[in-house]
KEDRENMAR-630256 format. One record per residue: residue number from 1; residue in one letter; x, y, z of N, C-alpha, C in turn. Coordinates in steps of 0.1 Angstrom, whole numbers. Layout:
BEGIN
+------+------+-------+-------+-------+-------+-------+-------+-------+-------+-------+
! resi ! resn !   n_u !   n_v !   n_w !  ca_u !  ca_v !  ca_w !   c_u !   c_v !   c_w !
+------+------+-------+-------+-------+-------+-------+-------+-------+-------+-------+
!  NUM !    A !     X !     Y !     Z !     X !     Y !     Z !     X !     Y !     Z !
...
+------+------+-------+-------+-------+-------+-------+-------+-------+-------+-------+
This chain:
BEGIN
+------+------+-------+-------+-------+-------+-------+-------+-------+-------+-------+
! resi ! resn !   n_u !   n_v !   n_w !  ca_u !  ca_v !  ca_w !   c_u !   c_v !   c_w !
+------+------+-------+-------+-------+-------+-------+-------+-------+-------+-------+
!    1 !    X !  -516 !   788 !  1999 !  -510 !   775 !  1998 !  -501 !   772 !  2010 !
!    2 !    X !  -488 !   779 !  2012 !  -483 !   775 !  2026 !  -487 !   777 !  2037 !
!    3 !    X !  -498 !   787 !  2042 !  -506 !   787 !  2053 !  -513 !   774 !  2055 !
!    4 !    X !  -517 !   770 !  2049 !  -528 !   754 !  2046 !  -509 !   742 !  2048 !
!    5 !    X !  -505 !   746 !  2047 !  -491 !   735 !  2047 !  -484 !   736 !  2060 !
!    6 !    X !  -484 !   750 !  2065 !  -482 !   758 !  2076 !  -490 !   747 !  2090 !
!    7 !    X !  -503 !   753 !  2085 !  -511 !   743 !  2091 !  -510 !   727 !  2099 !
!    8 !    X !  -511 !   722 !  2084 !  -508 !   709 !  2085 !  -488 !   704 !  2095 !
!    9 !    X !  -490 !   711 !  2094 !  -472 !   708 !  2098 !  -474 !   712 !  2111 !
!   10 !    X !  -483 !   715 !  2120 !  -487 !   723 !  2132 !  -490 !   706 !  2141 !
!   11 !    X !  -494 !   695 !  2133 !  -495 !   680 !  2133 !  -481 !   675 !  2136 !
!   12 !    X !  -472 !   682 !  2128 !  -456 !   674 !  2126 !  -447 !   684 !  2124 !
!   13 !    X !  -440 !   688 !  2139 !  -435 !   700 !  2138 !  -421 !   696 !  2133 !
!   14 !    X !  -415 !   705 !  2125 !  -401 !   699 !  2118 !  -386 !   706 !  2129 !
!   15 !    X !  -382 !   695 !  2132 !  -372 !   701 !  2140 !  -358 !   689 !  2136 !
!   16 !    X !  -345 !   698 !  2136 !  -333 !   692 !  2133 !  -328 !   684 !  2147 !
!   17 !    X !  -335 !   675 !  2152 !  -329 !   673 !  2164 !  -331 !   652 !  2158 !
!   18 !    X !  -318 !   645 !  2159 !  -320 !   634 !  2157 !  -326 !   625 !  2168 !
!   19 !    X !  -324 !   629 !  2177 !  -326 !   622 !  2189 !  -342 !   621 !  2191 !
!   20 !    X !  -350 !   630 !  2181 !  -366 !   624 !  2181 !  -371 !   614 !  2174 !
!   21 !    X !  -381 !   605 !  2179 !  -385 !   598 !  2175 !  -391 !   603 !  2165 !
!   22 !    X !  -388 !   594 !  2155 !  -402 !   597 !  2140 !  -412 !   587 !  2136 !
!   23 !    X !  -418 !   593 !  2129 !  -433 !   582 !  2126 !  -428 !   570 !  2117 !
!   24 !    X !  -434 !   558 !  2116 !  -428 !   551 !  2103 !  -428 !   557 !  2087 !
!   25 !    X !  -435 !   570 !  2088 !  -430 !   575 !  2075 !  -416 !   587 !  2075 !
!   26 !    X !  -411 !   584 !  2086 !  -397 !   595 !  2084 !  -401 !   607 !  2090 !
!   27 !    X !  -407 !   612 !  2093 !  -415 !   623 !  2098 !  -414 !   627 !  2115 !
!   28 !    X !  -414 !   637 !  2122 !  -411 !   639 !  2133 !  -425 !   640 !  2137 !
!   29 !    X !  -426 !   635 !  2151 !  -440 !   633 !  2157 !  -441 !   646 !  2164 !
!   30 !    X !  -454 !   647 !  2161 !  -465 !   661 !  2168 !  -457 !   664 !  2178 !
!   31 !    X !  -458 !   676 !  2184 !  -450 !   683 !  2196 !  -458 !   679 !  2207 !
!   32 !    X !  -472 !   674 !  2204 !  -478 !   666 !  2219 !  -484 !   658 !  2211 !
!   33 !    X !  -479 !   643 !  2216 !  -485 !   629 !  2213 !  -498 !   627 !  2218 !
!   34 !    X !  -503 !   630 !  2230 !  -516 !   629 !  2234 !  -520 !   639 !  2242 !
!   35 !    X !  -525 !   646 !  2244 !  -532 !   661 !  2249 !  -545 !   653 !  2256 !
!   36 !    X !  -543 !   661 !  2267 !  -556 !   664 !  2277 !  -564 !   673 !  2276 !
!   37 !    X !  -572 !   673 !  2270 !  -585 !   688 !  2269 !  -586 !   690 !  2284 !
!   38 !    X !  -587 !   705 !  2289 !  -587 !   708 !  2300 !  -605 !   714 !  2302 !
!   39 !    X !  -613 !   716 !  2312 !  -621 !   720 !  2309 !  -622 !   735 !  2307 !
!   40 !    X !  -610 !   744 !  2306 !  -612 !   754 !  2297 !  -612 !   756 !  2278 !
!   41 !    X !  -611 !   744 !  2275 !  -614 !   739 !  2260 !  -631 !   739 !  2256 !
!   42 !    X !  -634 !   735 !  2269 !  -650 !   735 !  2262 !  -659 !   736 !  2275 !
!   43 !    X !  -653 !   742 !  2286 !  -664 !   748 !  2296 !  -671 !   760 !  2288 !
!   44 !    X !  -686 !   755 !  2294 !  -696 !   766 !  2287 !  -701 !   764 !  2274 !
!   45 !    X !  -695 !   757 !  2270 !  -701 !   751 !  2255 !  -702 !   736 !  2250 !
!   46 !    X !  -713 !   731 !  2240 !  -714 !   722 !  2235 !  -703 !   713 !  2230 !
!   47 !    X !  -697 !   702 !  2228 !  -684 !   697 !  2225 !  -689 !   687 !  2215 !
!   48 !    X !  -684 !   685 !  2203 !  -689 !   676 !  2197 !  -677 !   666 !  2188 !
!   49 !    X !  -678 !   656 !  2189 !  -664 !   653 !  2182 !  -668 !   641 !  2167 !
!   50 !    X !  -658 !   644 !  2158 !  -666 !   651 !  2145 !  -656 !   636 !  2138 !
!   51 !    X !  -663 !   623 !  2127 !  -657 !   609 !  2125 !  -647 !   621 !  2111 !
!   52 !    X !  -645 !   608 !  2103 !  -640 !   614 !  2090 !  -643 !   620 !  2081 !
!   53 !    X !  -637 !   634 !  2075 !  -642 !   641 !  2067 !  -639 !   634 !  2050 !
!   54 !    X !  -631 !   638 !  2051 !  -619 !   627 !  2035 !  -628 !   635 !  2030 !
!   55 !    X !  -629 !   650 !  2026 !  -623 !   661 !  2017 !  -639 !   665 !  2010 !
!   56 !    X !  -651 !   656 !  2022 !  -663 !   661 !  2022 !  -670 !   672 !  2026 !
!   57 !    X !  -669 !   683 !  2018 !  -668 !   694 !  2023 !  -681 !   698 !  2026 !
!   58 !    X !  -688 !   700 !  2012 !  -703 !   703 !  2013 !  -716 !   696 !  2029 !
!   59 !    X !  -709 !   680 !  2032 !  -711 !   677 !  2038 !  -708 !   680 !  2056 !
!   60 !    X !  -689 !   685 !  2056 !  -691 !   690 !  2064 !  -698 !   704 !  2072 !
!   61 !    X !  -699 !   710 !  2056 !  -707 !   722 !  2063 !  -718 !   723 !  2066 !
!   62 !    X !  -728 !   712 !  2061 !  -740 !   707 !  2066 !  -740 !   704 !  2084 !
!   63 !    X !  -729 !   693 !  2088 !  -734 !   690 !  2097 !  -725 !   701 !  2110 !
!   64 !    X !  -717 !   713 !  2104 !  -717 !   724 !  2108 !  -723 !   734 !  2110 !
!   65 !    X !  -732 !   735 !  2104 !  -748 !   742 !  2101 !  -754 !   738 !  2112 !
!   66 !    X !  -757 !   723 !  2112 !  -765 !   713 !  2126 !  -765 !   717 !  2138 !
!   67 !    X !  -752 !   718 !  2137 !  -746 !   716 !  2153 !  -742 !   730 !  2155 !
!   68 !    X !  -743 !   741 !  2148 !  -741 !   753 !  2155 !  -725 !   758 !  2154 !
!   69 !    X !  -717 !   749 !  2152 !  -703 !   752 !  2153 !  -696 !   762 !  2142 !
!   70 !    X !  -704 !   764 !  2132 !  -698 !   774 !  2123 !  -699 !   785 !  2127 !
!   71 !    X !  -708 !   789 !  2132 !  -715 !   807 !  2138 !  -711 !   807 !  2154 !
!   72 !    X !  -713 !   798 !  2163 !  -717 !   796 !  2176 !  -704 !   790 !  2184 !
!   73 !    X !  -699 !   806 !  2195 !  -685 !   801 !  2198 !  -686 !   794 !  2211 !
!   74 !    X !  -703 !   794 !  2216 !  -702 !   784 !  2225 !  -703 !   770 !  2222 !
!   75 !    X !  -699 !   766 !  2209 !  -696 !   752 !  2202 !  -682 !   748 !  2201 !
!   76 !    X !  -680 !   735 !  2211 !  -660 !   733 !  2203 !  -659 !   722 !  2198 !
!   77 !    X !  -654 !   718 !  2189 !  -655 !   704 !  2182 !  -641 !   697 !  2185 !
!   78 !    X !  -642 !   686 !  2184 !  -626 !   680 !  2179 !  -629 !   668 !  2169 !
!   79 !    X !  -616 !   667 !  2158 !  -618 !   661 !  2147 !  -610 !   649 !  2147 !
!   80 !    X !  -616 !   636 !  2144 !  -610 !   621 !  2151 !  -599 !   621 !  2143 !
!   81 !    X !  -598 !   626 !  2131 !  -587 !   621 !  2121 !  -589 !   625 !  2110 !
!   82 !    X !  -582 !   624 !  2093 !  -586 !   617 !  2083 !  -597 !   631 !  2079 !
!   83 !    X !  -591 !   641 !  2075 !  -597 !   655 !  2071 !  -593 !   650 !  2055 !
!   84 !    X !  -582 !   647 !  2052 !  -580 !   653 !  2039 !  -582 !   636 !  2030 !
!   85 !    X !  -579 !   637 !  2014 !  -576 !   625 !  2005 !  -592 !   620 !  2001 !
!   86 !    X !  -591 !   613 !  1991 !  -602 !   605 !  1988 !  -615 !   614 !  1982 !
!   87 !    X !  -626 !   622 !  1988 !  -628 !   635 !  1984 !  -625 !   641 !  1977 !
!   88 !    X !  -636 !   651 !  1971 !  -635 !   662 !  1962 !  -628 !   674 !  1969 !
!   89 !    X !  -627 !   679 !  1981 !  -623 !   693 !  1984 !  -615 !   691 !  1995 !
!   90 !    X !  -604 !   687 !  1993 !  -599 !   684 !  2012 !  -593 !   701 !  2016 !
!   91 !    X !  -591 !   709 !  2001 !  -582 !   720 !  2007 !  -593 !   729 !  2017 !
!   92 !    X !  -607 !   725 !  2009 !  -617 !   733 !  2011 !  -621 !   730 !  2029 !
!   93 !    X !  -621 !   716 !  2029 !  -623 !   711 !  2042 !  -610 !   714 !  2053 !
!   94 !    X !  -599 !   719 !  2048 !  -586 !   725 !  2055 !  -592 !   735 !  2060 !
!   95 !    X !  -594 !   746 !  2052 !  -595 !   760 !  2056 !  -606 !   761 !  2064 !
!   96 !    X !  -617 !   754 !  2065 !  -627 !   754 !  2071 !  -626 !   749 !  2082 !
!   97 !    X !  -619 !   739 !  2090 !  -614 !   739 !  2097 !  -602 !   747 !  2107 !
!   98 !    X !  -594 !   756 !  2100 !  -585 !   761 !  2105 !  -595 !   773 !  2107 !
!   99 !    X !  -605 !   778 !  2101 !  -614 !   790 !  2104 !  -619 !   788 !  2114 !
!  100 !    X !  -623 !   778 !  2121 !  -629 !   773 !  2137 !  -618 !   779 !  2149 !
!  101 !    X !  -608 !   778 !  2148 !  -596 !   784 !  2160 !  -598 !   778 !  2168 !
!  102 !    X !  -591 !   783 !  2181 !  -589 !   777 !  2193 !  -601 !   767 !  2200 !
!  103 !    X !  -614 !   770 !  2194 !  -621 !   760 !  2196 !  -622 !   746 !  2189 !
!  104 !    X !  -617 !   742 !  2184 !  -614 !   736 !  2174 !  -601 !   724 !  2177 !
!  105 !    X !  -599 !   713 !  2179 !  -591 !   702 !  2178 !  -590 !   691 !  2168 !
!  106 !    X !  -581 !   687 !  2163 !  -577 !   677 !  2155 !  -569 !   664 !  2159 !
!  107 !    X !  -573 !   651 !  2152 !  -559 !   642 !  2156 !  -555 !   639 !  2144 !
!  108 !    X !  -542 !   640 !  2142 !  -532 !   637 !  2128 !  -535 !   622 !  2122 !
!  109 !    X !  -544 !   621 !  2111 !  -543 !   606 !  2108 !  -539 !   600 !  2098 !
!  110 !    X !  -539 !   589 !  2096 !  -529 !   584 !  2085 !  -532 !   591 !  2071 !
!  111 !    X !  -540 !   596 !  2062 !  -543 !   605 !  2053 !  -534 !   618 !  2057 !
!  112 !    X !  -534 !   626 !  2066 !  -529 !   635 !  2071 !  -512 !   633 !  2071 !
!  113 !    X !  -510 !   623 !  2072 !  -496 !   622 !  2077 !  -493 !   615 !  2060 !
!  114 !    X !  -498 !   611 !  2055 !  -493 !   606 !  2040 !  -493 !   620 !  2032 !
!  115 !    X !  -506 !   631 !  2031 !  -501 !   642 !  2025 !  -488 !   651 !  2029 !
!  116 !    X !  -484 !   648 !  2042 !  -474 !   654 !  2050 !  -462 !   650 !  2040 !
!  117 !    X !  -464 !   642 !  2041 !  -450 !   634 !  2033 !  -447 !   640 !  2019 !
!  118 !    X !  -461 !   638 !  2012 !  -459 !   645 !  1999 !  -453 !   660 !  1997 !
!  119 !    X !  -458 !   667 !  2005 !  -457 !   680 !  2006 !  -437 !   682 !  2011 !
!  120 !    X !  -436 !   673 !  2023 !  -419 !   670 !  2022 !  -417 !   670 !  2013 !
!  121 !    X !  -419 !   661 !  2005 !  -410 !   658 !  1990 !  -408 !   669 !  1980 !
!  122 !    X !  -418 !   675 !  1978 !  -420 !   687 !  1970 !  -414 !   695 !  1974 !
!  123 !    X !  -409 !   697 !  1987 !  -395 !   707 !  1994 !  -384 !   705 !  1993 !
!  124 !    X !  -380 !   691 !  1989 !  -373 !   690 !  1989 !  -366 !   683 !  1977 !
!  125 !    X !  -374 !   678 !  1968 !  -369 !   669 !  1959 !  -377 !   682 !  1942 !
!  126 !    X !  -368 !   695 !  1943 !  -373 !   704 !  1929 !  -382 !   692 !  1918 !
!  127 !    X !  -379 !   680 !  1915 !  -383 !   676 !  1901 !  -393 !   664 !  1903 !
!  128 !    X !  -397 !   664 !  1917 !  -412 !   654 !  1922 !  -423 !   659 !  1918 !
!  129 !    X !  -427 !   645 !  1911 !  -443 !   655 !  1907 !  -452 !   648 !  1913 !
!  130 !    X !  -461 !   652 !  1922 !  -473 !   649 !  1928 !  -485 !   640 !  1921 !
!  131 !    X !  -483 !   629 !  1929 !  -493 !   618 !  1924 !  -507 !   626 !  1918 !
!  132 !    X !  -513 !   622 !  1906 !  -528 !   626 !  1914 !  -538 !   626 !  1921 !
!  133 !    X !  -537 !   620 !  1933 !  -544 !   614 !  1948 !  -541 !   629 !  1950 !
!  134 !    X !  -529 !   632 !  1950 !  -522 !   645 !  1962 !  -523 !   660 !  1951 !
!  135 !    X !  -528 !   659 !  1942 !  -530 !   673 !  1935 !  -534 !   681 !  1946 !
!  136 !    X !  -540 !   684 !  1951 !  -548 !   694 !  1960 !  -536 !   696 !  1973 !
!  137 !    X !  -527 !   688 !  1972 !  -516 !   694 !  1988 !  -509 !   703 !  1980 !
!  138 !    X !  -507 !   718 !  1993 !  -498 !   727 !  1988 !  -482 !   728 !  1985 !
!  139 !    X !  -474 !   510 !  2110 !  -480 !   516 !  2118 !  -487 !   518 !  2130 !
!  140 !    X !  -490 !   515 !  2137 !  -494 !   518 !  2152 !  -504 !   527 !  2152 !
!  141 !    X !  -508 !   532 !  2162 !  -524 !   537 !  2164 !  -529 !   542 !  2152 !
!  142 !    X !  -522 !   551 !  2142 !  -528 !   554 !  2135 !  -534 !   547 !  2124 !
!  143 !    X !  -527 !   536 !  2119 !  -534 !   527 !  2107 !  -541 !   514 !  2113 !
!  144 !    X !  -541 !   510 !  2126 !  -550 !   498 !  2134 !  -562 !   499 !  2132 !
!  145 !    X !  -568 !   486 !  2128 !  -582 !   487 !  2126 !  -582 !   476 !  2144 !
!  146 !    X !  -576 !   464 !  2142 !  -582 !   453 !  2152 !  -568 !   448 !  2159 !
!  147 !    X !  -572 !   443 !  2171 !  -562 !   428 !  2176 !  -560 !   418 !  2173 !
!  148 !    X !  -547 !   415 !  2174 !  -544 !   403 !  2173 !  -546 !   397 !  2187 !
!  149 !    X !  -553 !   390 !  2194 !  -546 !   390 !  2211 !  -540 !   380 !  2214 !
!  150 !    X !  -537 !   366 !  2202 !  -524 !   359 !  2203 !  -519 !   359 !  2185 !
!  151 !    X !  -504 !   365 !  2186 !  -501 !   363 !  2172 !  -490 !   352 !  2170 !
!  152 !    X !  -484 !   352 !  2162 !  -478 !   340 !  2157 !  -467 !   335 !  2167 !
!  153 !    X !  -461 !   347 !  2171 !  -447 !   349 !  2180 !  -449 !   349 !  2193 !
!  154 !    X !  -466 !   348 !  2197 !  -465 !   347 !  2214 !  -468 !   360 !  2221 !
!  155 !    X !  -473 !   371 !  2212 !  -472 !   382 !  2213 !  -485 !   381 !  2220 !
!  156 !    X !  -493 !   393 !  2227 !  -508 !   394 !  2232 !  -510 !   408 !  2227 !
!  157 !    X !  -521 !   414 !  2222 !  -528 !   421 !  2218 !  -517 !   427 !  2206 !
!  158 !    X !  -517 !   420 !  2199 !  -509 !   429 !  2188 !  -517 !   436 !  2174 !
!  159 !    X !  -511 !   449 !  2173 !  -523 !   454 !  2164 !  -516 !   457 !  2151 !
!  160 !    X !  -530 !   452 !  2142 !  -530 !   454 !  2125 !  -542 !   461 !  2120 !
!  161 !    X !  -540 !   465 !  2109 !  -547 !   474 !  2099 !  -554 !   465 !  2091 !
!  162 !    X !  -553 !   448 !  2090 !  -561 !   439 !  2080 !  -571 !   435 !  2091 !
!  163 !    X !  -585 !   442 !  2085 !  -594 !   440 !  2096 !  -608 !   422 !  2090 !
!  164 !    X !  -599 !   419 !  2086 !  -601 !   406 !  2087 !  -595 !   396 !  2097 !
!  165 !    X !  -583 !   402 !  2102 !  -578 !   392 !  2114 !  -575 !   402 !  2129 !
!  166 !    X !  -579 !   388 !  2137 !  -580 !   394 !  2151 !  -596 !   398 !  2158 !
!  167 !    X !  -597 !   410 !  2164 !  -610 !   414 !  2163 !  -610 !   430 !  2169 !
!  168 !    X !  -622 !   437 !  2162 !  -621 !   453 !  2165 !  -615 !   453 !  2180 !
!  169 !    X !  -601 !   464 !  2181 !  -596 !   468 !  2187 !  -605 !   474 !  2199 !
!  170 !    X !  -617 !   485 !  2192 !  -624 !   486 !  2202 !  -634 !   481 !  2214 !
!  171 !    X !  -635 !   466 !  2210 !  -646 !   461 !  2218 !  -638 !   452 !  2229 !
!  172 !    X !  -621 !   455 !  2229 !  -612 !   447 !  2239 !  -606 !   461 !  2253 !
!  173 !    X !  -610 !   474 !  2246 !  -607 !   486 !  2250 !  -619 !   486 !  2261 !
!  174 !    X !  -613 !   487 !  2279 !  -615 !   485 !  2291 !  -620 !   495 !  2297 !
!  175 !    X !  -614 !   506 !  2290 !  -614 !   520 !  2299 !  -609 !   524 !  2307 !
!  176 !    X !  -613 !   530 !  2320 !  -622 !   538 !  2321 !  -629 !   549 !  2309 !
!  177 !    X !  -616 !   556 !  2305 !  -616 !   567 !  2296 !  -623 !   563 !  2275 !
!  178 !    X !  -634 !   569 !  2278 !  -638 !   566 !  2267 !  -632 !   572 !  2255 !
!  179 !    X !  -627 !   564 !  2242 !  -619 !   569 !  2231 !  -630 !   569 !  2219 !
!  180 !    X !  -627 !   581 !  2213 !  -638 !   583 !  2200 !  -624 !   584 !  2189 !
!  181 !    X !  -630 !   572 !  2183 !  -620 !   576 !  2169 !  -628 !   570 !  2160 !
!  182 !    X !  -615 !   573 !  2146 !  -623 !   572 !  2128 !  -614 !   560 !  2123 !
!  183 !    X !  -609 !   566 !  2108 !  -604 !   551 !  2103 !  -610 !   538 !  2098 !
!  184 !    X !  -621 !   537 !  2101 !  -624 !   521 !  2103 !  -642 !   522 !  2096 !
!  185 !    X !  -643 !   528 !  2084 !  -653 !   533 !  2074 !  -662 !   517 !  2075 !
!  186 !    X !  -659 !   509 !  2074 !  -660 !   491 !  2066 !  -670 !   489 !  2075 !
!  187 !    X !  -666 !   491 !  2091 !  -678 !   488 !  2100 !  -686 !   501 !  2103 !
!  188 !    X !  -687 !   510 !  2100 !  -692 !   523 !  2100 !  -695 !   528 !  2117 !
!  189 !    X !  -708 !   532 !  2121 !  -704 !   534 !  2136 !  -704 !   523 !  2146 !
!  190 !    X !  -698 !   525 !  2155 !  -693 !   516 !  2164 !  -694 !   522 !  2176 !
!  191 !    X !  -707 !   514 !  2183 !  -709 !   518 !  2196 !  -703 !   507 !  2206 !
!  192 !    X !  -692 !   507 !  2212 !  -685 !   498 !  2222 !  -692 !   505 !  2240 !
!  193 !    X !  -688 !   499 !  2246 !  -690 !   503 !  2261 !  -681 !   512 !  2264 !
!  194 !    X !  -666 !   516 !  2261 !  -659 !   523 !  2260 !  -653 !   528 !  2252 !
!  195 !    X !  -657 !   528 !  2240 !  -654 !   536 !  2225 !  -659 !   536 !  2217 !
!  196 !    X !  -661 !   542 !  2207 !  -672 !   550 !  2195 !  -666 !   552 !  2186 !
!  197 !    X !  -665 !   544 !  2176 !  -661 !   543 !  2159 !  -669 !   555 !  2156 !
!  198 !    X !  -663 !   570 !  2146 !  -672 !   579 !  2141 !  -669 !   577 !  2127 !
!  199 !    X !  -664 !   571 !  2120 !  -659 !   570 !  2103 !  -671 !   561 !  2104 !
!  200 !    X !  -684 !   570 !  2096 !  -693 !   565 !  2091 !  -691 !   563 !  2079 !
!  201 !    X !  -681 !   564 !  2067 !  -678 !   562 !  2052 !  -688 !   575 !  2044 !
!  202 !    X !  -688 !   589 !  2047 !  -695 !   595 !  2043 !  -688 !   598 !  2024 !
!  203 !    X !  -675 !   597 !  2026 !  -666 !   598 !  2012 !  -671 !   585 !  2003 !
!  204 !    X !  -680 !   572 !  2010 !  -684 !   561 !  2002 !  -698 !   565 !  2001 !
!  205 !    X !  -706 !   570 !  2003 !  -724 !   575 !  2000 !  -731 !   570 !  2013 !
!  206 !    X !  -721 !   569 !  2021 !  -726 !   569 !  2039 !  -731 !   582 !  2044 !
!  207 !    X !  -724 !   583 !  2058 !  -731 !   598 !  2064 !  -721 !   602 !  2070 !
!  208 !    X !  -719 !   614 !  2074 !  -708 !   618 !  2082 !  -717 !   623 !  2099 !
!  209 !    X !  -706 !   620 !  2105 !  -715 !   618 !  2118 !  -708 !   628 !  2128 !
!  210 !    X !  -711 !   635 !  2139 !  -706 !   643 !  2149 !  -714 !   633 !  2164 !
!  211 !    X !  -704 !   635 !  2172 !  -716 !   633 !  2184 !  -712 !   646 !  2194 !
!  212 !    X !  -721 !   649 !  2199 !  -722 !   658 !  2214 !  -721 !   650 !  2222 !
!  213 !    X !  -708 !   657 !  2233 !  -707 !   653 !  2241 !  -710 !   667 !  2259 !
!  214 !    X !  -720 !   659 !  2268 !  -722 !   670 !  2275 !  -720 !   667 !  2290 !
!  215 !    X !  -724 !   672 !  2298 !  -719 !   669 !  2312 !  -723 !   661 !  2323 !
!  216 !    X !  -738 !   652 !  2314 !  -743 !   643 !  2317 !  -742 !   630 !  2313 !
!  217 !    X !  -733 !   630 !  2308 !  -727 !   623 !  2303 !  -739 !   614 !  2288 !
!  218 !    X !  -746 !   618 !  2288 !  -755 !   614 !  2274 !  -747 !   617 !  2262 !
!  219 !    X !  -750 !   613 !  2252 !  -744 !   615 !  2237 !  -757 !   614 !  2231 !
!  220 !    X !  -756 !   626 !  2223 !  -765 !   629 !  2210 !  -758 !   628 !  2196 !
!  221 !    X !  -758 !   621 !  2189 !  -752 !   621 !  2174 !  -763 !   629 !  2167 !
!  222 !    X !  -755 !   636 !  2159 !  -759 !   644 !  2144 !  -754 !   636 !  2131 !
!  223 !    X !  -763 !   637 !  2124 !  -756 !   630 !  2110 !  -758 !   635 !  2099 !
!  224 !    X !  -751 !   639 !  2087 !  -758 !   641 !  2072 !  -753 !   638 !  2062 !
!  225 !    X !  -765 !   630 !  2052 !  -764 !   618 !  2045 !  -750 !   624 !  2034 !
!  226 !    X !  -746 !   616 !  2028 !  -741 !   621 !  2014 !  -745 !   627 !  2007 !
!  227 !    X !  -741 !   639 !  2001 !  -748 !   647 !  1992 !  -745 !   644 !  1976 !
!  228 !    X !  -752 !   639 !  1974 !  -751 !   635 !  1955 !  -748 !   646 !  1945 !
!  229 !    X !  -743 !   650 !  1936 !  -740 !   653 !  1928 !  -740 !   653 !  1912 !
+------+------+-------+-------+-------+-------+-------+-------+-------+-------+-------+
């Protein structure tokens, strides 16, 4: 149980220093806000970067099986967001992830950072009892679905999570540098010129998706369907 908490807190390192900024949930932000994979992260191997799991586990071991990354250390994956909640097995989908190691990347996403909070509480508040969403624990980029690119106040490109107003964030995103992220299940994949929605809604009876990424710059996606039960 604390190893898996241990874990997760490797996202949101706890330090007594006020002078850091925190997230809007009270929380101290990751010890690196944005990382550079260097190409000793995934020189020599397949790179695949992997939409949202939300605690589908059976599923992600499927498309782990696929792609070689469970057995095969010339495979490195990184994970857009949004591992744990909603799902049957998120602890199961923790450990299975932390079993990957140094090959292996994650970004903290808003599911991630709401169990964070829970698990706070339970440290500190003896007589909190855990929702049951959160039985299984031991905004800005992260909750943005779209743009606003004029809002009420005169503002330009202002971003929200009600993906009814504005328009996908992605398809205003210029580049150079292509961004692969999750979150955004409603439109499922999203192929932009410079960015790639991977929250296929596999936790809704969608699919969960990986793409390979290689030195030719081509992209192969992997997918596997929802597994019924």
């Amino acid at each position: 149980m604390f190893s898996i908490a241990a874990w997760l807190m490797e996202f949101c390192v706890n330090r007594n220093d006020s002078s850091l900024v925190k997230t809007m949930s009270g929380l101290s932000l990751p010890p690196v806000l944005h990382k550079t994979v260097g190409n000793e992260f995934h020189a020599n191997k397949k790179l695949y970067i992997i939409g949202d799991v939300h605690g589908c586990y059976d599923e992600l071991q499927k498309l782990l099986q696929l792609t070689g990354a469970n057995t095969n250390e010339h495979v490195a994956v990184v994970f857009v967001g949004d591992l744990v909640n909603k799902g049957p097995r998120s602890i199961d989908v923790i450990r299975t992830v932390m079993g990957l190691g140094p090959r292996c990347l994650a970004v903290r996403g808003n599911h991630e950072e709401a169990a964070l909070c829970q698990w706070q509480r339970l440290k500190t508040e003896p007589s909190y009892i855990l929702p049951p969403k959160y039985e299984w624990v031991p905004l800005d980029m992260i909750t943005m679905r779209n743009i606003l690119v004029h809002d009420h106040f005169g503002y330009e490109y202002f971003p929200t999570a009600d993906i009814h107003e504005g328009v996908p964030w992605a398809t205003l995103w210029k580049g150079p540098q292509h961004v692969y992220f999750g979150h955004d299940a409603r439109r499922k994949l999203q192929l932009c010129t410079h960015a790639t929605g991977l929250d296929t809604g596999c936790v809704y009876g969608g699919i969960l998706t990986a793409v390979e990424i290689n030195g030719t710059g081509e992209k192969h996606m992997v997918q596997v369907q929802k597994i019924e039960t």
